[in-house]
mmCIF file of the N, C-alpha and C atoms, coordinates in Angstrom:
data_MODEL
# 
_entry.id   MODEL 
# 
loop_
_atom_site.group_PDB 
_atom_site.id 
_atom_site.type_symbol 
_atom_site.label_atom_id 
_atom_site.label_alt_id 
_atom_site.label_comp_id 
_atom_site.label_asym_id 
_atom_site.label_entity_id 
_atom_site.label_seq_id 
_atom_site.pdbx_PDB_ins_code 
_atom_site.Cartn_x 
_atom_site.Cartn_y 
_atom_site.Cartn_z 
_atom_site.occupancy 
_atom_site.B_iso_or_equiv 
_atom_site.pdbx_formal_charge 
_atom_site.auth_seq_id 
_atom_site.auth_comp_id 
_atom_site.auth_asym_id 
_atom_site.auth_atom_id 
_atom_site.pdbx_PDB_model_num 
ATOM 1   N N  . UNK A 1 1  ? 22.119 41.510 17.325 1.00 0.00 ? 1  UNK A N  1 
ATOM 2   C CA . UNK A 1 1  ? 21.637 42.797 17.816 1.00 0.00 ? 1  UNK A CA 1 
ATOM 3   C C  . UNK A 1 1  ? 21.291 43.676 16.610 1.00 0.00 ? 1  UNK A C  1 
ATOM 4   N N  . UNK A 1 2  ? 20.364 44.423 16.795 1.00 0.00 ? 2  UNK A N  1 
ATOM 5   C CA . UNK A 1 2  ? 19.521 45.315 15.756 1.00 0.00 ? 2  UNK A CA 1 
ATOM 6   C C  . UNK A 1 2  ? 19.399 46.432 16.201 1.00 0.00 ? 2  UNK A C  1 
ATOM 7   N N  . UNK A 1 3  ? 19.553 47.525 15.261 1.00 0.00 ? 3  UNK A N  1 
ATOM 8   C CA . UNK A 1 3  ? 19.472 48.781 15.420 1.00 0.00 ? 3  UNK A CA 1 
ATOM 9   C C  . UNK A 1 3  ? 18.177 49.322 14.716 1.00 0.00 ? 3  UNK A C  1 
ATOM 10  N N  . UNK A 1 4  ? 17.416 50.174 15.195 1.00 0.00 ? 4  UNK A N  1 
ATOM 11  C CA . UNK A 1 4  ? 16.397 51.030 14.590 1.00 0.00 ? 4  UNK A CA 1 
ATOM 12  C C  . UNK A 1 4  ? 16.731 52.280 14.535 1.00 0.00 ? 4  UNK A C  1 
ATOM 13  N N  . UNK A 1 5  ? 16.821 52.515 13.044 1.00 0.00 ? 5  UNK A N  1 
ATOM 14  C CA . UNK A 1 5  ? 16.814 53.954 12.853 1.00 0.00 ? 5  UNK A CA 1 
ATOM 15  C C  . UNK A 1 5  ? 15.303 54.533 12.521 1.00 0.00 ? 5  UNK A C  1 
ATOM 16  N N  . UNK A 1 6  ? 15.977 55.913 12.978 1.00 0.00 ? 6  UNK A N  1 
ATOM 17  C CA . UNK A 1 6  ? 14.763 56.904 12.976 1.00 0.00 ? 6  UNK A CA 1 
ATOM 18  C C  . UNK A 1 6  ? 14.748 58.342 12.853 1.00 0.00 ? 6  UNK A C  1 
ATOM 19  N N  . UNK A 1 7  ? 14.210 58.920 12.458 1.00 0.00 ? 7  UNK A N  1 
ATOM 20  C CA . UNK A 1 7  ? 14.374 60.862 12.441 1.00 0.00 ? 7  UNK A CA 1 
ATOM 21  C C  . UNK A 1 7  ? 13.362 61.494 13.086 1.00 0.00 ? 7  UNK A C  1 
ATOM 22  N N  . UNK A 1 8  ? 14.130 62.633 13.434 1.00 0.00 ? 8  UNK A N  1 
ATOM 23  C CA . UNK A 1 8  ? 13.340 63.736 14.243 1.00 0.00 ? 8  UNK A CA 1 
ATOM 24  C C  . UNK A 1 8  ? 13.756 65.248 13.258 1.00 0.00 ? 8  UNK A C  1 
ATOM 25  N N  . UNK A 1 9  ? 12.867 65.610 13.537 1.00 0.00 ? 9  UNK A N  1 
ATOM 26  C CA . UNK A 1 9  ? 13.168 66.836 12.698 1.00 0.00 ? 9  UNK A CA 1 
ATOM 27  C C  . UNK A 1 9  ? 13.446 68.591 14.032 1.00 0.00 ? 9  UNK A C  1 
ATOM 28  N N  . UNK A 1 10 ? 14.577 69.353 13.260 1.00 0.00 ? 10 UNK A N  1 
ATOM 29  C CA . UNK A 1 10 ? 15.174 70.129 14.322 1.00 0.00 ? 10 UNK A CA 1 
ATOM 30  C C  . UNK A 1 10 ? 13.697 71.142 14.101 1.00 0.00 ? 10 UNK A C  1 
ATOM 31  N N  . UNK A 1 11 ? 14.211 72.263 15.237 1.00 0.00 ? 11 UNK A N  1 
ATOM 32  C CA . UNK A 1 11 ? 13.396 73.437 14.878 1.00 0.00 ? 11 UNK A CA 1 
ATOM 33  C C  . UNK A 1 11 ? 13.477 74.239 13.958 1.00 0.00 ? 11 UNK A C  1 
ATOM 34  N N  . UNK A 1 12 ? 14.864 73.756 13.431 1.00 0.00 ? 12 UNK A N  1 
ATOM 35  C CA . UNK A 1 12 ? 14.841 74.979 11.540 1.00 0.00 ? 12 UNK A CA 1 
ATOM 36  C C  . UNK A 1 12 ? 14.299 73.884 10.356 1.00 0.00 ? 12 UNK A C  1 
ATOM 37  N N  . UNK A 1 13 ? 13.855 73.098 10.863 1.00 0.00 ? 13 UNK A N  1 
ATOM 38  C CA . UNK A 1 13 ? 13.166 71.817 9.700  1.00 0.00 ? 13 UNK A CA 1 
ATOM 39  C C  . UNK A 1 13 ? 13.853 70.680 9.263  1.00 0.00 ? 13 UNK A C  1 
ATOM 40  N N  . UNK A 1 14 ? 15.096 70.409 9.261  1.00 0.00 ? 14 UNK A N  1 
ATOM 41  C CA . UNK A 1 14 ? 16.189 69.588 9.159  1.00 0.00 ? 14 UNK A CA 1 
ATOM 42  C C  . UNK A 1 14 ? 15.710 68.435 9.979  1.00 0.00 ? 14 UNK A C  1 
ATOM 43  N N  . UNK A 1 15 ? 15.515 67.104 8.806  1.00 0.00 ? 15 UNK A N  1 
ATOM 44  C CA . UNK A 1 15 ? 15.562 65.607 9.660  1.00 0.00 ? 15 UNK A CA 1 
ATOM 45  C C  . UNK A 1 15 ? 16.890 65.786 10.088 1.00 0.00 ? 15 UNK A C  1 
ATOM 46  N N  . UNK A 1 16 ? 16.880 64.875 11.285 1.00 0.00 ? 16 UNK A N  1 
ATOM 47  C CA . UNK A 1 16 ? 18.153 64.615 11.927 1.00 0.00 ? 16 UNK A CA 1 
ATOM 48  C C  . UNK A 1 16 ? 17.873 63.097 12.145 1.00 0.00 ? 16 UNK A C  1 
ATOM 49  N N  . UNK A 1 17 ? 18.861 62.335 11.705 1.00 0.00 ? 17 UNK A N  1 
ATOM 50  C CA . UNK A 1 17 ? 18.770 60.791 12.291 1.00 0.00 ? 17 UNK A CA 1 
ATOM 51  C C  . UNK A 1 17 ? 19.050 60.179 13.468 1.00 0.00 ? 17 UNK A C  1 
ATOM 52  N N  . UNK A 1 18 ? 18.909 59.566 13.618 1.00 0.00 ? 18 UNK A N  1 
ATOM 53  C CA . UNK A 1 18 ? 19.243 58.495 15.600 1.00 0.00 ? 18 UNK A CA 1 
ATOM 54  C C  . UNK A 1 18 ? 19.261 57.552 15.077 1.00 0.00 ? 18 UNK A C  1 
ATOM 55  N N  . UNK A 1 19 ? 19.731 56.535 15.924 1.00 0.00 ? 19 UNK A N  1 
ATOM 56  C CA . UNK A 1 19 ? 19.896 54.995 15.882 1.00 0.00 ? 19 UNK A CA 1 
ATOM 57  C C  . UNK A 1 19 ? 19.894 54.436 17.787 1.00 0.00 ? 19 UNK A C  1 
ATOM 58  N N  . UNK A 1 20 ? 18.996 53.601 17.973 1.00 0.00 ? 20 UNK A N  1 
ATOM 59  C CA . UNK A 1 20 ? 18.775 53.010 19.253 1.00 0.00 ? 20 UNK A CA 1 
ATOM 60  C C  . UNK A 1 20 ? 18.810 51.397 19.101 1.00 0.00 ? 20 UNK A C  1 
ATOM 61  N N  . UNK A 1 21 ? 19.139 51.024 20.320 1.00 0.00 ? 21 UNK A N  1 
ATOM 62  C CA . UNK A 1 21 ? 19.799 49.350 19.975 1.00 0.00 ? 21 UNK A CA 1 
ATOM 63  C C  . UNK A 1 21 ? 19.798 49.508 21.625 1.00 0.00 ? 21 UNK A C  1 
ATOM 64  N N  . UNK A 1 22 ? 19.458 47.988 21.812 1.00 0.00 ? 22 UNK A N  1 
ATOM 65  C CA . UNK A 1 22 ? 19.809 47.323 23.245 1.00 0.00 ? 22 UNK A CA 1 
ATOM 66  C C  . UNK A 1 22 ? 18.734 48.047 24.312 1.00 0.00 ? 22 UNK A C  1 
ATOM 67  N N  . UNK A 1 23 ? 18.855 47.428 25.740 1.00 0.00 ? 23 UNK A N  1 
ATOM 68  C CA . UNK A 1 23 ? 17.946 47.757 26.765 1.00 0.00 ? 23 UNK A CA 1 
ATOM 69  C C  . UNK A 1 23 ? 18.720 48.027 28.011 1.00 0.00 ? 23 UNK A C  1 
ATOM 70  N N  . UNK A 1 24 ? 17.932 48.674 28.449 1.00 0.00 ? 24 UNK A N  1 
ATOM 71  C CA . UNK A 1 24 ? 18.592 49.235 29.990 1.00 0.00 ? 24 UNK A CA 1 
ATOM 72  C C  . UNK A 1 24 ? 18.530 50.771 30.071 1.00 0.00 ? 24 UNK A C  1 
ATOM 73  N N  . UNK A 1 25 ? 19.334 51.260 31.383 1.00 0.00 ? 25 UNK A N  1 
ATOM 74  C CA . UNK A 1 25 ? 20.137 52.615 30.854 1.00 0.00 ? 25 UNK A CA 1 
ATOM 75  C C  . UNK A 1 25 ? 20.150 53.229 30.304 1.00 0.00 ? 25 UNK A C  1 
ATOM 76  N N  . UNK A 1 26 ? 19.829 54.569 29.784 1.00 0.00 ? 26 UNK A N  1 
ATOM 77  C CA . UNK A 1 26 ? 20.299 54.995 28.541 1.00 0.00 ? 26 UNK A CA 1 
ATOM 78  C C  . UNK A 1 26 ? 21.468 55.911 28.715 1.00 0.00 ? 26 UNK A C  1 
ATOM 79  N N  . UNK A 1 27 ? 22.350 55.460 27.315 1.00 0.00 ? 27 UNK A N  1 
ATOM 80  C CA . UNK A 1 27 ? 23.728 56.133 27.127 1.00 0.00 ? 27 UNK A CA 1 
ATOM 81  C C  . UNK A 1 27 ? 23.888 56.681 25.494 1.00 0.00 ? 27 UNK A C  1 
ATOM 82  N N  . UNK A 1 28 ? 24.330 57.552 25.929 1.00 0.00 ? 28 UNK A N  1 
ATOM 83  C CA . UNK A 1 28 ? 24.322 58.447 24.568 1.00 0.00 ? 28 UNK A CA 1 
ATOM 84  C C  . UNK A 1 28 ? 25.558 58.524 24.016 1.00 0.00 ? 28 UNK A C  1 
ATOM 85  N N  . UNK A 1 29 ? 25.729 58.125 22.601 1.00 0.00 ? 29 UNK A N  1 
ATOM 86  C CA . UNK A 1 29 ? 27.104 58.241 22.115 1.00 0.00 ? 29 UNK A CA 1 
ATOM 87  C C  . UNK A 1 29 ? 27.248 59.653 21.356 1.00 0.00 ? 29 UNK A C  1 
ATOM 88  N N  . UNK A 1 30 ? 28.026 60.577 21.667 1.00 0.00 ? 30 UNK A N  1 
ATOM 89  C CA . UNK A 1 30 ? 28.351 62.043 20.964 1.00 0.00 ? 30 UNK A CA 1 
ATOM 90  C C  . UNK A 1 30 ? 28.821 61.188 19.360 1.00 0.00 ? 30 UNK A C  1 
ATOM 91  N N  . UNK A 1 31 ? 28.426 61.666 18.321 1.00 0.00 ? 31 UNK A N  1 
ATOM 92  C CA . UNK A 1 31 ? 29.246 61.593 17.180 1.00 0.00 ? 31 UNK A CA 1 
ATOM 93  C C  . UNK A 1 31 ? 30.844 61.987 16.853 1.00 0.00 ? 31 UNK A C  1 
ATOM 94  N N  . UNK A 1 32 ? 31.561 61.617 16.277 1.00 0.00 ? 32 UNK A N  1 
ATOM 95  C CA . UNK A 1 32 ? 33.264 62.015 15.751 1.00 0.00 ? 32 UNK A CA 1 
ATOM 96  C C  . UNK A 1 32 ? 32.799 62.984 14.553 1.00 0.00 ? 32 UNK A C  1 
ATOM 97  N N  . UNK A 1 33 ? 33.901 63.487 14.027 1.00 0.00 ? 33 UNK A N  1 
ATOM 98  C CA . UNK A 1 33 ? 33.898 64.606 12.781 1.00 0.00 ? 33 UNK A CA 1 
ATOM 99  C C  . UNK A 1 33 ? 32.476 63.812 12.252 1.00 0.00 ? 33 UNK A C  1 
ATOM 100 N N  . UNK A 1 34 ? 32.907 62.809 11.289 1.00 0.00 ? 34 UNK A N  1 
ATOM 101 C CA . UNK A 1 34 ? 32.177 62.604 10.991 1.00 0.00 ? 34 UNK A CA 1 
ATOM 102 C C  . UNK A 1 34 ? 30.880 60.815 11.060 1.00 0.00 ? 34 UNK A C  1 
ATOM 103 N N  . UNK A 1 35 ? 30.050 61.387 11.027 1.00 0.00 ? 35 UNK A N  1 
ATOM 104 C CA . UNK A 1 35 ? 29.138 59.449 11.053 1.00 0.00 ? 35 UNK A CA 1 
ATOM 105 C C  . UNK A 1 35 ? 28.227 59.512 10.058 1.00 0.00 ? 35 UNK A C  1 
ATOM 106 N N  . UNK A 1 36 ? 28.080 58.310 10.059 1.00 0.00 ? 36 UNK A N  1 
ATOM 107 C CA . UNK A 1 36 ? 27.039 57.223 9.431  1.00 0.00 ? 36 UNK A CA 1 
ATOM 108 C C  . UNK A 1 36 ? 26.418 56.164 10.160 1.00 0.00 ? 36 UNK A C  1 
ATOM 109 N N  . UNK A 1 37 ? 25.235 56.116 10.465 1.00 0.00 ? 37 UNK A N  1 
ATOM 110 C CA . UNK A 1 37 ? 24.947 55.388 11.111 1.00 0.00 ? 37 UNK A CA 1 
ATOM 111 C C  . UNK A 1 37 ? 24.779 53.762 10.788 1.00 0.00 ? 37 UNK A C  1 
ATOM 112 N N  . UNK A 1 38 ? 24.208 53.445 9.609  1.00 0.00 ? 38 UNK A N  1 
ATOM 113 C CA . UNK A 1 38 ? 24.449 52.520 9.022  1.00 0.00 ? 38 UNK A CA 1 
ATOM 114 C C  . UNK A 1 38 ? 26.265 52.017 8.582  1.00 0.00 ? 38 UNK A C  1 
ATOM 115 N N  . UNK A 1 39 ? 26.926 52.844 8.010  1.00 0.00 ? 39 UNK A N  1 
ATOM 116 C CA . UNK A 1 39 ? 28.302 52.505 7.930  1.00 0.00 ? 39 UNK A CA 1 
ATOM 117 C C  . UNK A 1 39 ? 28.826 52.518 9.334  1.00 0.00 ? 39 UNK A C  1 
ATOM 118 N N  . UNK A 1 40 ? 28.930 52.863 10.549 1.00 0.00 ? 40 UNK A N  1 
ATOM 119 C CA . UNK A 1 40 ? 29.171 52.838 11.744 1.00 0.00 ? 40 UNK A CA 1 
ATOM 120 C C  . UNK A 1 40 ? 28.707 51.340 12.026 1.00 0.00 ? 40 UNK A C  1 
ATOM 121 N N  . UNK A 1 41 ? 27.783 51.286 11.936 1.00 0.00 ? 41 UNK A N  1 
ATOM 122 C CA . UNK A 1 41 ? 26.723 49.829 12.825 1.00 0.00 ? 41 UNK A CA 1 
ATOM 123 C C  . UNK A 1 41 ? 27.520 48.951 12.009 1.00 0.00 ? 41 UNK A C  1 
ATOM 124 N N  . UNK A 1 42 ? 28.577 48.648 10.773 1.00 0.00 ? 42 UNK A N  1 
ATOM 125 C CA . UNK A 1 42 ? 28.599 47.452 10.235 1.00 0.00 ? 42 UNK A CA 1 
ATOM 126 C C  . UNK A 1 42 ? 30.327 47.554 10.000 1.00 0.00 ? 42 UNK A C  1 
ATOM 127 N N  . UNK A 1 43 ? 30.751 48.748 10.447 1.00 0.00 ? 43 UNK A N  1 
ATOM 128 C CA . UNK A 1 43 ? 31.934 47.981 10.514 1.00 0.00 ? 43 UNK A CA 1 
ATOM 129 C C  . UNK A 1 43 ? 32.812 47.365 11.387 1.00 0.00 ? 43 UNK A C  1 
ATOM 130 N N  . UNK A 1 44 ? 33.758 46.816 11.275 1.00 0.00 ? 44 UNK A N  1 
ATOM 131 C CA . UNK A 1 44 ? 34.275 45.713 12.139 1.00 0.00 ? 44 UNK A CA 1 
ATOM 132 C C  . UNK A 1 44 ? 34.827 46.336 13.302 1.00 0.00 ? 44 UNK A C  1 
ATOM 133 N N  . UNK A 1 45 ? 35.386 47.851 12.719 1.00 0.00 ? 45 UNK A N  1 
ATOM 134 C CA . UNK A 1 45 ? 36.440 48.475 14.106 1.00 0.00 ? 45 UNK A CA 1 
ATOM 135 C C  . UNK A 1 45 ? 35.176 49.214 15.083 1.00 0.00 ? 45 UNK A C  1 
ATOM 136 N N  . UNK A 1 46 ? 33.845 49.328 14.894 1.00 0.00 ? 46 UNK A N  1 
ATOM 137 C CA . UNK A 1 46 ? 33.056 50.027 15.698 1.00 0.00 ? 46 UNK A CA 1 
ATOM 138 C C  . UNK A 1 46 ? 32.097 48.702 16.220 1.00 0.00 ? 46 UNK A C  1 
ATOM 139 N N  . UNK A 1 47 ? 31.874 47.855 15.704 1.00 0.00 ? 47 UNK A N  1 
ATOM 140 C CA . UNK A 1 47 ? 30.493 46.600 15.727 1.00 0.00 ? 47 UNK A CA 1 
ATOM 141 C C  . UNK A 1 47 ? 30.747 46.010 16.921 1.00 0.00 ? 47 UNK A C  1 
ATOM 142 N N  . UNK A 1 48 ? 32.304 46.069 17.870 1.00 0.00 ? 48 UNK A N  1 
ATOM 143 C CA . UNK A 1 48 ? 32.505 45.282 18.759 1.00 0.00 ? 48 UNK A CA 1 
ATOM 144 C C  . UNK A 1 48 ? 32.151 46.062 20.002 1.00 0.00 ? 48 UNK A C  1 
ATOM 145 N N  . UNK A 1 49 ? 32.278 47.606 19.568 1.00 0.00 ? 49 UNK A N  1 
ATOM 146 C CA . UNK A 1 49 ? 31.935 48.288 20.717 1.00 0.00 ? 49 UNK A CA 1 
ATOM 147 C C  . UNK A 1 49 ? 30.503 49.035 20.695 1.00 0.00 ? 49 UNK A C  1 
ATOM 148 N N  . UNK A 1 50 ? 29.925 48.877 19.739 1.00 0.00 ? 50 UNK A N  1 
ATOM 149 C CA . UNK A 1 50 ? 28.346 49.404 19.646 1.00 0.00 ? 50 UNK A CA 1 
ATOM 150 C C  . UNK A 1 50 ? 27.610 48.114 20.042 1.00 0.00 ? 50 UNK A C  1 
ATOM 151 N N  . UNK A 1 51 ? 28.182 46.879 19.641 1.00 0.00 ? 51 UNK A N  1 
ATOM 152 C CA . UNK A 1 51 ? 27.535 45.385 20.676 1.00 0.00 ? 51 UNK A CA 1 
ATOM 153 C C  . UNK A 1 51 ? 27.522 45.688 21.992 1.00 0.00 ? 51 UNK A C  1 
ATOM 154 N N  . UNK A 1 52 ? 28.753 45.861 22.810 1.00 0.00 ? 52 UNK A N  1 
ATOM 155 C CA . UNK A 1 52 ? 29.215 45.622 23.691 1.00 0.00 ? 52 UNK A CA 1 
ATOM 156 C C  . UNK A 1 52 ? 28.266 46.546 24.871 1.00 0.00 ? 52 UNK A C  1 
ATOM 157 N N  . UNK A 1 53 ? 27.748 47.851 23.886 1.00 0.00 ? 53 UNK A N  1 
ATOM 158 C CA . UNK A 1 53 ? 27.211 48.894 24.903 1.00 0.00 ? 53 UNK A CA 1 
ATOM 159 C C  . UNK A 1 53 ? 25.820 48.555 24.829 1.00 0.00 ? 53 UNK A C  1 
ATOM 160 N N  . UNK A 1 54 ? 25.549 47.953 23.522 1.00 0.00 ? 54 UNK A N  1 
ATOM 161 C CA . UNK A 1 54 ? 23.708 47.415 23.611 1.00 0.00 ? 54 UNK A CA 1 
ATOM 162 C C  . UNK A 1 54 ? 23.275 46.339 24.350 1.00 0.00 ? 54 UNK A C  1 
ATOM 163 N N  . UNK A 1 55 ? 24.278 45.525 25.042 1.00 0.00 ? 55 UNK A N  1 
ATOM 164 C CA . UNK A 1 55 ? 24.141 44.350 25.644 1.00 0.00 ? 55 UNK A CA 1 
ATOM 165 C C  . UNK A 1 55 ? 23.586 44.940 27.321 1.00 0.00 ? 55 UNK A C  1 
ATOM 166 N N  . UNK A 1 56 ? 24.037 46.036 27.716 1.00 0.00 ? 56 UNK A N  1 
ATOM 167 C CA . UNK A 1 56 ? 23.722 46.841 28.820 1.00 0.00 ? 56 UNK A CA 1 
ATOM 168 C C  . UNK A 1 56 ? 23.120 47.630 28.905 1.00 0.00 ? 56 UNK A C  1 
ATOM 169 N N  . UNK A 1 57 ? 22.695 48.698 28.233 1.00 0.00 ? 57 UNK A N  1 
ATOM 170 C CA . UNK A 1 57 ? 22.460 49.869 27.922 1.00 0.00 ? 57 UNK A CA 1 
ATOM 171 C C  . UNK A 1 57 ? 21.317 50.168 26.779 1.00 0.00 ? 57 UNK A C  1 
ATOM 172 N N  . UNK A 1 58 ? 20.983 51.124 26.769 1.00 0.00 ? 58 UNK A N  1 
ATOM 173 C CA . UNK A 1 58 ? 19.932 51.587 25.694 1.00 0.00 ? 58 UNK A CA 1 
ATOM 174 C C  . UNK A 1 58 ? 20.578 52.387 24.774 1.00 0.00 ? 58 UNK A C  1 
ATOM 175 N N  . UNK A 1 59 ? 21.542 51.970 24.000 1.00 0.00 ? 59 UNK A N  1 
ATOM 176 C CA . UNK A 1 59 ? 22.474 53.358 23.142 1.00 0.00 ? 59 UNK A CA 1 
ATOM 177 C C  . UNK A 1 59 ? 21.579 54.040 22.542 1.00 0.00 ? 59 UNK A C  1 
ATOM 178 N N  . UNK A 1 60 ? 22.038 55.495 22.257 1.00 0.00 ? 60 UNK A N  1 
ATOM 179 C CA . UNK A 1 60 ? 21.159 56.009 21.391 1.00 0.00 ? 60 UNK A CA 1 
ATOM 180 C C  . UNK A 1 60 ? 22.673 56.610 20.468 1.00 0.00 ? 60 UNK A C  1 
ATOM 181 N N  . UNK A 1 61 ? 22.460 56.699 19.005 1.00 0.00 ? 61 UNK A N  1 
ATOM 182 C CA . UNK A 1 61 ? 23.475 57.325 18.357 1.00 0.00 ? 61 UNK A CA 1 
ATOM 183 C C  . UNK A 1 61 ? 22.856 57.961 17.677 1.00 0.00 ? 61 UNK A C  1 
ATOM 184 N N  . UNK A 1 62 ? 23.821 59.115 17.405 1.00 0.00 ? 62 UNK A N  1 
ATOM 185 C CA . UNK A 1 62 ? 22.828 60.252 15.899 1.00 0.00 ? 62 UNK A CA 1 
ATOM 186 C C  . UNK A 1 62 ? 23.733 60.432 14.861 1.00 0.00 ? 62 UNK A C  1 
ATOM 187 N N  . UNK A 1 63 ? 23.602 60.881 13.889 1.00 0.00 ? 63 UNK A N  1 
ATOM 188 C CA . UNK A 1 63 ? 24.156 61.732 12.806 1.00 0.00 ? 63 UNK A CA 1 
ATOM 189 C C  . UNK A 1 63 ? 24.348 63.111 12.828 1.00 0.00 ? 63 UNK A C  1 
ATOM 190 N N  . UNK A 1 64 ? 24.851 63.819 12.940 1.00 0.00 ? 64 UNK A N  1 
ATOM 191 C CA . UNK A 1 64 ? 24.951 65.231 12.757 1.00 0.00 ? 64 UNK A CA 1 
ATOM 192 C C  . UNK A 1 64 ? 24.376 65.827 11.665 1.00 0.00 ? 64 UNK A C  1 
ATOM 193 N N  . UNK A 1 65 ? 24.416 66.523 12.353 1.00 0.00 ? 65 UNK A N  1 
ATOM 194 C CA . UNK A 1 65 ? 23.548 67.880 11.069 1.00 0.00 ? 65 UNK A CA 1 
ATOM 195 C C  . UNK A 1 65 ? 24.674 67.900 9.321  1.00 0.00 ? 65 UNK A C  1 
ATOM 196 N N  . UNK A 1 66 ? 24.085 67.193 8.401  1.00 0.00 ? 66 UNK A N  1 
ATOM 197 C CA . UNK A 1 66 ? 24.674 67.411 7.239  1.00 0.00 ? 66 UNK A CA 1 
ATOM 198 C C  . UNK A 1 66 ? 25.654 65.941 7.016  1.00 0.00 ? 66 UNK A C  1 
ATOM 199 N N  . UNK A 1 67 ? 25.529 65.080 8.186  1.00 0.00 ? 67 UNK A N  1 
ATOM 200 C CA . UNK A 1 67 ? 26.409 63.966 7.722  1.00 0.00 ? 67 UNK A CA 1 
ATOM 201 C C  . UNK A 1 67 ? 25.425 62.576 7.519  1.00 0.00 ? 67 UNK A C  1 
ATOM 202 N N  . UNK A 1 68 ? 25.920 61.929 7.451  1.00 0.00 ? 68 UNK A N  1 
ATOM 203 C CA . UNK A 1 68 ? 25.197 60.320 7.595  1.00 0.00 ? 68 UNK A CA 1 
ATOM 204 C C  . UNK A 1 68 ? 23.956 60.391 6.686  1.00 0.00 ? 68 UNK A C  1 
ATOM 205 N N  . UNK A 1 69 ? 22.974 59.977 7.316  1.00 0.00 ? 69 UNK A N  1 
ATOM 206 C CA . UNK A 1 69 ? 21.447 60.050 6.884  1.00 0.00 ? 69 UNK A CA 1 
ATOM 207 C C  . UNK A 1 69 ? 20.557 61.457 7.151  1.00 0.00 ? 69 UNK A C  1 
ATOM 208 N N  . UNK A 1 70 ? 21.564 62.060 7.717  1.00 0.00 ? 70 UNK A N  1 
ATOM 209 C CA . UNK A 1 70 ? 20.815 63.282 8.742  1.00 0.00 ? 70 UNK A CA 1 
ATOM 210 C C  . UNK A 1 70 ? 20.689 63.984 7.236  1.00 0.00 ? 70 UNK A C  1 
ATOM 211 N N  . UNK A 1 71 ? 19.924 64.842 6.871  1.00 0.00 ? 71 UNK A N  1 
ATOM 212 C CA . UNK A 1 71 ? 19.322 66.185 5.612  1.00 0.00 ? 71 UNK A CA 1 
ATOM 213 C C  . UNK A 1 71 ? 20.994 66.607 5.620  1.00 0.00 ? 71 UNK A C  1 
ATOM 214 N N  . UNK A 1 72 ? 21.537 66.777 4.254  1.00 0.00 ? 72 UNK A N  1 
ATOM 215 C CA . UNK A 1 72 ? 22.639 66.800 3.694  1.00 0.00 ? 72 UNK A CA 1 
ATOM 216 C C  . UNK A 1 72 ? 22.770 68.594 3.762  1.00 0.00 ? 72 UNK A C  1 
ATOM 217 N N  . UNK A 1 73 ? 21.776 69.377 3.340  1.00 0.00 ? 73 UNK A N  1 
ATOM 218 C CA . UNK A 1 73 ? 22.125 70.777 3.236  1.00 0.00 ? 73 UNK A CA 1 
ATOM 219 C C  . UNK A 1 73 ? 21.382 71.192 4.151  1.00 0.00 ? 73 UNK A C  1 
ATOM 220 N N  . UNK A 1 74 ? 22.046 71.160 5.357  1.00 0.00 ? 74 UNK A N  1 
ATOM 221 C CA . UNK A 1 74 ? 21.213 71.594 6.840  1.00 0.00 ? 74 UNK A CA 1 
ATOM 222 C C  . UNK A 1 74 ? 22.422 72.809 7.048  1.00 0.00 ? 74 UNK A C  1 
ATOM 223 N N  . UNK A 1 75 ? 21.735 74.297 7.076  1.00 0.00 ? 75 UNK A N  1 
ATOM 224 C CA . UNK A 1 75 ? 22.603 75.089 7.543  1.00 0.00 ? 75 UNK A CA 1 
ATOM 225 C C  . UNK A 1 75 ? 23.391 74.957 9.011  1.00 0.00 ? 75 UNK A C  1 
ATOM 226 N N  . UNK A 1 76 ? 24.861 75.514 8.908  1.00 0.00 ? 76 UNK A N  1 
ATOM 227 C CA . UNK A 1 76 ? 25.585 75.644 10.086 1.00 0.00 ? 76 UNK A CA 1 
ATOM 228 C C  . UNK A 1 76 ? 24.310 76.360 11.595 1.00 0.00 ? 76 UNK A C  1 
ATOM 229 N N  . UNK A 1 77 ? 24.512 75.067 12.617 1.00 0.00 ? 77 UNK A N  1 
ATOM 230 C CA . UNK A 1 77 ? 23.719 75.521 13.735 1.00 0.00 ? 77 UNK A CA 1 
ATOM 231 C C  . UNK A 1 77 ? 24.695 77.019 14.410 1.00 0.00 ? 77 UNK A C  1 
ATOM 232 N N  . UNK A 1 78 ? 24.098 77.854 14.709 1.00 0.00 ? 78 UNK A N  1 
ATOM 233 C CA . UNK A 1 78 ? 23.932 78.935 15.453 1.00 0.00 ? 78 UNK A CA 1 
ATOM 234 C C  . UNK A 1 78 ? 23.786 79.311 16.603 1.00 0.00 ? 78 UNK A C  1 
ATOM 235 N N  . UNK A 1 79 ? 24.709 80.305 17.702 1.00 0.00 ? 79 UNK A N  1 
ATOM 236 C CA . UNK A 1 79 ? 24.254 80.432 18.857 1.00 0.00 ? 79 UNK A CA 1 
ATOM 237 C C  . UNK A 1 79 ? 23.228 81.547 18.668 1.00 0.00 ? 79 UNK A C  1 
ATOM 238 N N  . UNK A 1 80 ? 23.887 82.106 17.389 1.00 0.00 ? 80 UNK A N  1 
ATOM 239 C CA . UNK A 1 80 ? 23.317 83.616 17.267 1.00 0.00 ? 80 UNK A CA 1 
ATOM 240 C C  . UNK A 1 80 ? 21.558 83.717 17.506 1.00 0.00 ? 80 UNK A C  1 
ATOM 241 N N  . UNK A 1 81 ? 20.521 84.417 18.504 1.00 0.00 ? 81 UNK A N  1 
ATOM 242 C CA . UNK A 1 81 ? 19.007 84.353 18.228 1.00 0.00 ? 81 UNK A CA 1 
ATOM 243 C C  . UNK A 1 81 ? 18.843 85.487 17.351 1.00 0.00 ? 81 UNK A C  1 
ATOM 244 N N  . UNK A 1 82 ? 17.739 85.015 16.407 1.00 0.00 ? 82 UNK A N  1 
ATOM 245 C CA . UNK A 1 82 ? 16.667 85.657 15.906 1.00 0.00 ? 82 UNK A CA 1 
ATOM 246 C C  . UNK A 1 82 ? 15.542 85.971 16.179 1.00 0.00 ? 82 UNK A C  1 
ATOM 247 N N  . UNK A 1 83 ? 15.026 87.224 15.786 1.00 0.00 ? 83 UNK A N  1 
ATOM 248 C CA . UNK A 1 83 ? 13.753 87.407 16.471 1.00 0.00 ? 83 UNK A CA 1 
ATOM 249 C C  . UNK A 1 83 ? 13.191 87.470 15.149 1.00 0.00 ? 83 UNK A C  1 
# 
């Protein structure tokens, strides 16, 4: 099983990364403190359960703002609006 990564960029300009794997369904995994999507996809304590959900499902995983692959100096997101 293979993962494709990919970026989208937010509305304050910040790439943000994803990772999609498998068919079906789609199910979205929330991130922990912190990810990597590549270090996630290859290690042993996550590989059995990121298989397990691509075998069914369309996972989609991301990086958070400032972790993984996602743009490293992405300011803290905000509820606060600006005009």
């Amino acid at each position: 099983m293979n993962q494709q990564v990919r970026f989208c960029t937010s509305s304050d300009g910040f790439r943000l990364a994803y990772a999609t794997s498998g068919t079906g369904p789609p199910i979205v995994r929330a991130p922990h403190w912190f990810s990597h999507l590549e270090h996630d996809w290859n290690n042993p304590a996550m590989m059995p359960w990121s298989a397990g959900l691509s075998r069914g499902y369309s996972l989609l995983r991301f990086d958070q703002r400032g972790t993984g692959l996602s743009d490293r100096d992405a300011p803290i997101a905000s509820w606060n609006a600006t005009s």
